[in-house]
N, C-alpha and C positions, 0 to 999 in steps of 0.2 A: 548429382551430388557435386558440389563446389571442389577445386583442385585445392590436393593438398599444396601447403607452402614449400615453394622445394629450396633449393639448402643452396643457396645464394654466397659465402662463406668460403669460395675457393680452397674444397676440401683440400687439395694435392698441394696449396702452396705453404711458405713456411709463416712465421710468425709477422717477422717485418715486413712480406709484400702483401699479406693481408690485411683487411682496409680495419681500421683500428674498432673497436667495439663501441659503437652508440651510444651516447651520454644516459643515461638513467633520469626520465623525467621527476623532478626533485619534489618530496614525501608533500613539501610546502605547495603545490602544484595540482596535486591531487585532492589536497584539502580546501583549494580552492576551487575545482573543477565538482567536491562532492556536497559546495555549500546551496547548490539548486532545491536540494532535497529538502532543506530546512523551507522555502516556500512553498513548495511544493504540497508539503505535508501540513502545513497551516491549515490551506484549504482542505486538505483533508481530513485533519483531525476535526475543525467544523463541522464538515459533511456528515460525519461517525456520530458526532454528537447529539445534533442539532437537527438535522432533518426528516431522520423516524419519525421523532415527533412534530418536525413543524407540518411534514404532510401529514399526519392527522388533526391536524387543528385546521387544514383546506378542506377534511372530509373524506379522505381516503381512509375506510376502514382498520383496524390493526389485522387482522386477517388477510390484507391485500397488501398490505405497505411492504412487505417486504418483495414482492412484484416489483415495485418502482425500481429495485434494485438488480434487477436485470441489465439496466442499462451497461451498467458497468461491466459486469462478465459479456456480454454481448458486444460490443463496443468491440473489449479487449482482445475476444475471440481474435479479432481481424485486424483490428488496427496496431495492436502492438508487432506482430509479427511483421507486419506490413508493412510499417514504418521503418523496423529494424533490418528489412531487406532491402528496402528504398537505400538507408545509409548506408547498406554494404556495398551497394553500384555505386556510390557518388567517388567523384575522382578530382582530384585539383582543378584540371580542367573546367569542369560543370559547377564548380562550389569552389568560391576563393577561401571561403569559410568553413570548411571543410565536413568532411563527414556527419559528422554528430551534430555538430553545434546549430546550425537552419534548423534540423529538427526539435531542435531542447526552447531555442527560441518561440517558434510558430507554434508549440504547444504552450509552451508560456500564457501567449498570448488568447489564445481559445480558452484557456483556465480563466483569464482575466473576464473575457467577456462573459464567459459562462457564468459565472458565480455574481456578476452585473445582474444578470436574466433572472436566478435564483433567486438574489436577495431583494427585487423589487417585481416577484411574482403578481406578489397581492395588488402591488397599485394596476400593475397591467393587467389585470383580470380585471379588477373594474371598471375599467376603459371599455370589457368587451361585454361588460354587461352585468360583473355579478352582485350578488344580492348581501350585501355586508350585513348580517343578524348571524348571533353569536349560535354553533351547533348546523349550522347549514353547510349543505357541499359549494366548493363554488369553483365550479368547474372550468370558468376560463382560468383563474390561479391555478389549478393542477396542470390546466394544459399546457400555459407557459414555463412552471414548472417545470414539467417533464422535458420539455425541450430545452432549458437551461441544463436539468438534471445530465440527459444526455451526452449535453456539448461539454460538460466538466469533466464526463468520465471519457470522452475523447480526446481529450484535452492531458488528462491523467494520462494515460495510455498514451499517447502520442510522446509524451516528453518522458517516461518515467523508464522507460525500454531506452531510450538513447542514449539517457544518461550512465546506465548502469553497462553499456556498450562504449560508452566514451571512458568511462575508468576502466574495463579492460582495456584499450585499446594504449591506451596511457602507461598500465603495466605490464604490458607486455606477456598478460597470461603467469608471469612470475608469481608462485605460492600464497610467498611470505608478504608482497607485495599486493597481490590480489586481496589479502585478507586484509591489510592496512587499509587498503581504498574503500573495501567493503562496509568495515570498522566506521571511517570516518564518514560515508555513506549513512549507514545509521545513526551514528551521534548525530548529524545532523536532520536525521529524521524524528529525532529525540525532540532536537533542540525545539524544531517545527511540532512536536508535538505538543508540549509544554506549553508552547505559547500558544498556540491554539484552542487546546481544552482550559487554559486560561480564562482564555477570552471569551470562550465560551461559557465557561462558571458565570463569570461577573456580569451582573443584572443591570448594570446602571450605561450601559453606551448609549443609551436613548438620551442622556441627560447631557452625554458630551455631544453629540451630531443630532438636535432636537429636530431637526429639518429631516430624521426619518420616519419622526411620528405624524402619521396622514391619516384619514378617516375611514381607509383600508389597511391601515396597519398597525395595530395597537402597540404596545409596549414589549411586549417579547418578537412580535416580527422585526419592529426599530434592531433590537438587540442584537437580532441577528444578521441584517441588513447593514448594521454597522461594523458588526464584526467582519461580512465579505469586503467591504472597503479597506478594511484595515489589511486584510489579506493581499490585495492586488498592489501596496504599497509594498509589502515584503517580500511579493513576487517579484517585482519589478526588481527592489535590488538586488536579487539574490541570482537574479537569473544573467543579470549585467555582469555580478561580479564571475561567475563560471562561463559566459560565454567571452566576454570580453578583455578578460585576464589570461588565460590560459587557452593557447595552442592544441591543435590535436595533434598527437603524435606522428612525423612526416616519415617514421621509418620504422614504423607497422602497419602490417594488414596492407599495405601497398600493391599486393601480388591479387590479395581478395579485395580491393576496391577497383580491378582491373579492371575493363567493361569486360561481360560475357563472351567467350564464343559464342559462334551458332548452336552449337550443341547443350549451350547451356541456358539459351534464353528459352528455359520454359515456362509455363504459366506458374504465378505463383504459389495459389495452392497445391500443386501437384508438387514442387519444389520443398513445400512445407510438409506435407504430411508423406511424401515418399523418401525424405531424411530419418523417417523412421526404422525403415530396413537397415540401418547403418550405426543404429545404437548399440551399444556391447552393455553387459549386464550394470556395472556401474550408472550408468546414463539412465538405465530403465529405473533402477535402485531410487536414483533423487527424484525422478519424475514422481513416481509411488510414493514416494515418503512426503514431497511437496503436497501431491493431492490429498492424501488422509491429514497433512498438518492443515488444510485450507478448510476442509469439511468440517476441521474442528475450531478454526478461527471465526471465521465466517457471522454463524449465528449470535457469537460473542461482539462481533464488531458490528452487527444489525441490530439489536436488539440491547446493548449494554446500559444506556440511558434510561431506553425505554424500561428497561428489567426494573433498574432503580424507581423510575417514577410509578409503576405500575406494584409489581411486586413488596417493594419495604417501603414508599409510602404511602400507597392504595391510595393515588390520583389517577385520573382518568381525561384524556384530550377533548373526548368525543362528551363528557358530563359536567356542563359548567360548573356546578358546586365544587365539583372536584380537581379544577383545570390550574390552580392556584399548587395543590400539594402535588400536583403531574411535575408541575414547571419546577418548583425546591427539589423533586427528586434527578428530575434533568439536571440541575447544576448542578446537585453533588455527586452526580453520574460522573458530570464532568471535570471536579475535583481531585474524582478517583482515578479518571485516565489521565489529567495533570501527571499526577502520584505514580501512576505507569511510567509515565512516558522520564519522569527521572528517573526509574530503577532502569527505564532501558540505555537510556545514554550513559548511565555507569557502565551497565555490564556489555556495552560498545567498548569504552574503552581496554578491559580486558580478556576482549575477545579472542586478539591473537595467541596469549597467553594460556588458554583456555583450551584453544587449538592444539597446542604444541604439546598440551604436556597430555590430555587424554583422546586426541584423534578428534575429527569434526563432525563422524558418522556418530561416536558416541555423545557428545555434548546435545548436538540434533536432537538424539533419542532420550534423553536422560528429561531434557529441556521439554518433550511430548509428554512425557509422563507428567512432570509437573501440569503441564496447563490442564490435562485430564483431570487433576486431583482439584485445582481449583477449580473447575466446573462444577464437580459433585461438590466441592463446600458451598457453592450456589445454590446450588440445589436443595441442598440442608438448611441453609437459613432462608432458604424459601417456603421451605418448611415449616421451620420454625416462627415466620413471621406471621404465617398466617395463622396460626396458632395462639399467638400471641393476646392481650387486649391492650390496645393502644391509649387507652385512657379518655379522658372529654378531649384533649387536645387534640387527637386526631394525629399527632408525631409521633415518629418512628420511635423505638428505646435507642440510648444512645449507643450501646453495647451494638445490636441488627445493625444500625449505619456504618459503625466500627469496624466491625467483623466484611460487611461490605468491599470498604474502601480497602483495608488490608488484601482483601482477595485480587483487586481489582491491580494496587500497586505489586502484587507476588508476580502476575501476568504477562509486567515489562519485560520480566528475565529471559522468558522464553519466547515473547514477540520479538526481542532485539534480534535472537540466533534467526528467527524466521525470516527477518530481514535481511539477511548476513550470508550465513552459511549454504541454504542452496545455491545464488546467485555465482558467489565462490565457487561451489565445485562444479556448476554449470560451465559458466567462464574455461575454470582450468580442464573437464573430462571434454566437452567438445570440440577444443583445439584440436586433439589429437586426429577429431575427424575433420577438420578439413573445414569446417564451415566459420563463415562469418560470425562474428560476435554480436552483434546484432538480431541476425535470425536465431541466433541460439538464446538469446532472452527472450526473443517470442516463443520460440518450443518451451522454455520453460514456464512463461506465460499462459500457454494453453492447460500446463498443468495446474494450473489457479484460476483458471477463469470458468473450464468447465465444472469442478466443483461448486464455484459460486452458482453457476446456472441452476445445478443441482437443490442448494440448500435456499436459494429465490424462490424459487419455483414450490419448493415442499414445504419449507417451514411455515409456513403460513397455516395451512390446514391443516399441517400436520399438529401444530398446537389447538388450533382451532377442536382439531379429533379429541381433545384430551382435554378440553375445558375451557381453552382460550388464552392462556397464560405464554409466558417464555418456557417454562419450566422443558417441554419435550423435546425443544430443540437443544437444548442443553445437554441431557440426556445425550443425544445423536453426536454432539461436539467433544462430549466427555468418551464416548467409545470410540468414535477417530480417531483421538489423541494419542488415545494411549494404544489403538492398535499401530498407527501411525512411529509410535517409544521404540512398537517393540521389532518393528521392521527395519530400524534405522540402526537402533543397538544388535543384532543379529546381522543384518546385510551391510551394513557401514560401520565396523565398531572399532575398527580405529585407522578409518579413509581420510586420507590426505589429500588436500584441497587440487595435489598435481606433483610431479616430476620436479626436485630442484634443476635448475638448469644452472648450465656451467658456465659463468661469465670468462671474458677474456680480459686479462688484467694490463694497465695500461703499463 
């Protein structure tokens, strides 16, 4: 286990011979250290959107697609921890650029490439052979795919753990402080979100960058091959402006960026999962509460488009007559997470507030029960839709889309805390043990990545079991959630993100 920080503060001396208290990295500083997320998440919210179904327009079954999603938890398993322990050894010495930032960069830059590799599958599949007729598998696009798929969610994982280790490191584990950076963290995961299932909505980028329409890639792959372009431009700036603007903090974590002793250079995994003897029941508490809120996300963030295009406007990827009302349901899949993604950068901004007045164990909990209930209203108009008769036109009632998009924008409220409030009281309960800030958003990583493996792995058959729809994993998201409510309001119900600590005044 990593030494704790020892008390550097020349307890015995008096006021004036003690060395004056360290300037407070300023609120405008952190807002620009937490603007990474906004690209970050571009590409991300693409990803969400967009890629369910564009691997089944390569020919991956919907029973298998959510396989391809492995990548990510599997990835994460290992590279996020790993990366965030790498930053915890780096030392002035080895890195003029300090800690975090080499890492926030070089995953930048893997996201850039990656989402390159993604968005021009289709032509490099052709290269290797395959056979462009509409309904067919074409297995060299999957295979380059998958290996783009990979390097983005390495890529994620690589920068998305440093970043969220560079704002603690910034505030110094401070509360009130930690929840502002957190805050700002999310708004600009908002921000990135917004614009991306934007981008993602809108049908027409083939018309603006016509040089993506190729004779392996029709009008919705252009679309979305022009949408990763447009991503690696707001990566780029966003990752400039947080690495190149803002400093790491040169007086924290200085004792834990020490190199190891002998005693301490152990193997990493062994380093990782034997910090578990050292958790006290709060630590256990977020870990549990993180993992049944992921089991309930999860399916929702795999399947949300798809729900749409499948579900309320019975299109289908895999049946050309149908591939027309698949893709309108996709966009306004993606209009709906638009609609999220602003309910969630509001209720970023009154998060701290939110904090304060009823506890952050209970906000968590209050916030699971809701995403519960909007599951089962899923549910119900899934019901209801198939029930339904849609007329000669074949579209949705406008009421079904309504009722939809409403569900979908109620969602943001409680994705924003999921982004927010664990990371916070990670941050603030593992200081206490000693460990780097880094390696403690990997522990808390593994409690989200091993659920995703979980819900990869089963939801696929397990809908398959029940007819083939989204509807069962639903189901399974809506009973996490709110067992997930009811753990957080009973074991956290009004946990404060950490200890005020006692500044010295100048």
């Amino acid at each position: 286990m990593p030494p704790r920080r020892p008390n550097t503060g020349g307890g015995g001396g008096t006021s004036s011979s003690a060395a004056p208290a360290p300037r407070k990295v300023p609120l405008r500083s952190l807002l620009r250290a937490a603007s990474v997320a906004c690209g970050v998440q571009f590409g991300w919210a693409l990803q969400l959107s967009l890629l369910t179904p564009y691997v089944q327009e390569l020919g991956i079954p919907h029973a298998f697609a959510s396989l391809v999603w492995l990548c990510g938890p599997l990835s994460g398993l290992l590279v996020q921890p790993l990366v965030g322990h790498l930053s915890d050894r780096i030392t002035p010495a080895n890195s003029p650029l300090g800690r975090r930032r080499p890492f926030i960069a070089a995953g930048a830059a893997s996201i850039a490439f990656a989402v390159l590799t993604v968005g021009f599958s289709a032509d490099l599949g052709r290269l290797f052979g395959d056979n462009v007729v509409p309904g067919s598998t074409r297995f060299g696009a999957i295979i380059v795919y998958l290996v783009g798929f990979w390097l983005l969610d390495v890529g994620n994982n690589a920068t998305q753990g440093p970043c969220r280790a560079f704002l603690a490191d910034l505030t110094e584990n401070d509360p009130r402080r930690t929840r502002i950076a957190n805050a700002y963290f999310s708004l600009f995961m908002a921000l990135g979100n917004i614009l991306g299932y934007a981008t993602g909505a809108y049908n027409g980028w083939y018309k603006i960058f016509p040089f993506t329409i190729t004779g392996s890639c029709g009008v919705s792959c252009a679309n979305l091959k022009s949408a990763f372009l447009l991503d690696i431009i707001i990566l780029a700036i966003t990752t400039y402006i947080s690495v190149a603007t803002v400093q790491d903090n040169p007086t924290f974590g200085s004792d834990e960026a020490a190199p190891p002793s002998s005693h301490e250079e152990e193997a990493f995994l062994f380093e990782l999962f034997g910090s578990f003897k050292y958790f006290t029941m709060p630590v256990w508490m977020v870990l549990i509460v993180t993992s049944l809120t992921w089991v309930g996300w999860f399916p929702f963030i795999l399947f949300d488009t798809d729900w749409m295009g499948r579900e309320i406007y019975r299109g289908s990827p895999e049946i050309v007559a149908d591939t027309q009302k698949y893709h309108d349901g996709v966009r306004m899949g993606s209009f709906g997470l638009m609609l999220n993604s602003v309910v969630l950068g509001i209720t970023s901004i009154g998060m701290e507030k939110l904090c304060r007045k009823w506890g952050a164990g209970l906000v968590w909990g209050v916030s699971n029960i809701i995403m519960a209930l909007c599951f089962v209203a899923m549910l119900i108009i899934t019901y209801v839709a198939q029930n339904l008769d849609y007329g000669p036109s074949g579209a949705p009632p406008t009421g079904i889309v309504a009722a939809s998009l409403i569900v979908f924008t109620i969602l943001g409220a409680p994705l924003s805390i999921t982004y927010s409030i664990p990371y916070a009281m990670a941050a603030s309960r593992v200081e206490n043990l000693g460990l780097g800030q880094g390696l403690a958003m990997g522990i808390l990583n593994l409690s989200i990545v091993i659920p995703q493996i979980i819900v990869s792995l089963g939801s696929g058959p397990w809908d398959q079991l029940f007819g083939g729809g989204n509807a069962p994993s639903f189901w399974v998201a809506a009973a996490a959630s709110f067992v997930g409510g009811l753990v957080a309001i009973l074991g956290l119900p009004r946990a404060r993100l950490g200890p005020k600590k006692k500044t010295t005044q100048r």
